[in-house]
N, C-alpha and C positions, 0 to 999 in steps of 0.2 A: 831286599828284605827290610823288615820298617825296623826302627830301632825301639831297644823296649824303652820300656818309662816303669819299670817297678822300683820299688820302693829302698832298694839295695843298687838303684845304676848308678855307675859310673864312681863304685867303690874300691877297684882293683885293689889302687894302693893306698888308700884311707884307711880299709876295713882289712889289713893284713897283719897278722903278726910277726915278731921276728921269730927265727928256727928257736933261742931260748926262752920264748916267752909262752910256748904252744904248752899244751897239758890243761890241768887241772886249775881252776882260779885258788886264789887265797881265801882261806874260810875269814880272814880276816876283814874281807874285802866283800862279804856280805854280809859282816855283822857291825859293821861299824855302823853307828848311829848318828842321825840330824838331825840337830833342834833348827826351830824358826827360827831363822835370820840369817844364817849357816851361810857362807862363800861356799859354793864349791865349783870344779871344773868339770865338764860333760866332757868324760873320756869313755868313747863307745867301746866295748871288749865283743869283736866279732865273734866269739864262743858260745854268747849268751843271745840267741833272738830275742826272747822275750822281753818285754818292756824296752826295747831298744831306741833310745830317739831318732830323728830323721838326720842323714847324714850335716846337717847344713848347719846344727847345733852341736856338733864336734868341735873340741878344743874352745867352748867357750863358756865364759863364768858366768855363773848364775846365784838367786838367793835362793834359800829353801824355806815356801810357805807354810806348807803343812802335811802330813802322809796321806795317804789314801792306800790301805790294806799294806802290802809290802811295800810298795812305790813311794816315791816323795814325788812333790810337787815343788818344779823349779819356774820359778820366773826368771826370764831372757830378756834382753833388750837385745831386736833384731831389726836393723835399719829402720831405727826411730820409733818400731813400735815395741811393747812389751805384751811378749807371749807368755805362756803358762803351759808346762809340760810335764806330763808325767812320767817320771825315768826311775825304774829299777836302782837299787844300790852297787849293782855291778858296774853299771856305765857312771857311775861318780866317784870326785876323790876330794879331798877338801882343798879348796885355795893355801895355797903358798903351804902348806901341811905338806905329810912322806910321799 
């Protein structure tokens, strides 16, 4: 059988909660706000598909350019080059911040 290639492989244990972190997210933790310049850390929350970035931008920090509707826009530096990504406020938390 051929192996898939969607956009969730080879997430098992990446995309996993622990048994107390499963439920309902923090409303906190959607209404927090970022301005331009903002550090923050791409922590993907498997609950939320939406706006979810690609596995390979998990656990890395980025700057925050500007929103686009709910979403910010984060700049990466990903082996040498700098990408620009659009990530919901669920899968972000601020650098060195709660």
């Amino acid at each position: 059988m051929r192996k898939s290639k969607g956009y969730r492989a080879k997430t098992r244990k990446l995309l996993r909660k622990k048994p107390r972190e499963r439920g309902k997210i923090k409303i906190s933790r959607l209404l927090r706000n970022y301005q331009p310049g903002d550090n923050v850390v791409i922590k993907i929350d498997p609950s939320v598909q939406k706006g979810m970035p690609h596995r390979r931008y998990h656990g890395r920090v980025g700057t925050v350019i500007g929103k686009r509707g709910r979403s910010y826009i984060v700049s990466v530096t990903q082996g040498g080059a700098v990408k620009e990504i659009v990530v919901r406020p669920e899968h972000l938390e601020p650098y060195g911040g709660s």
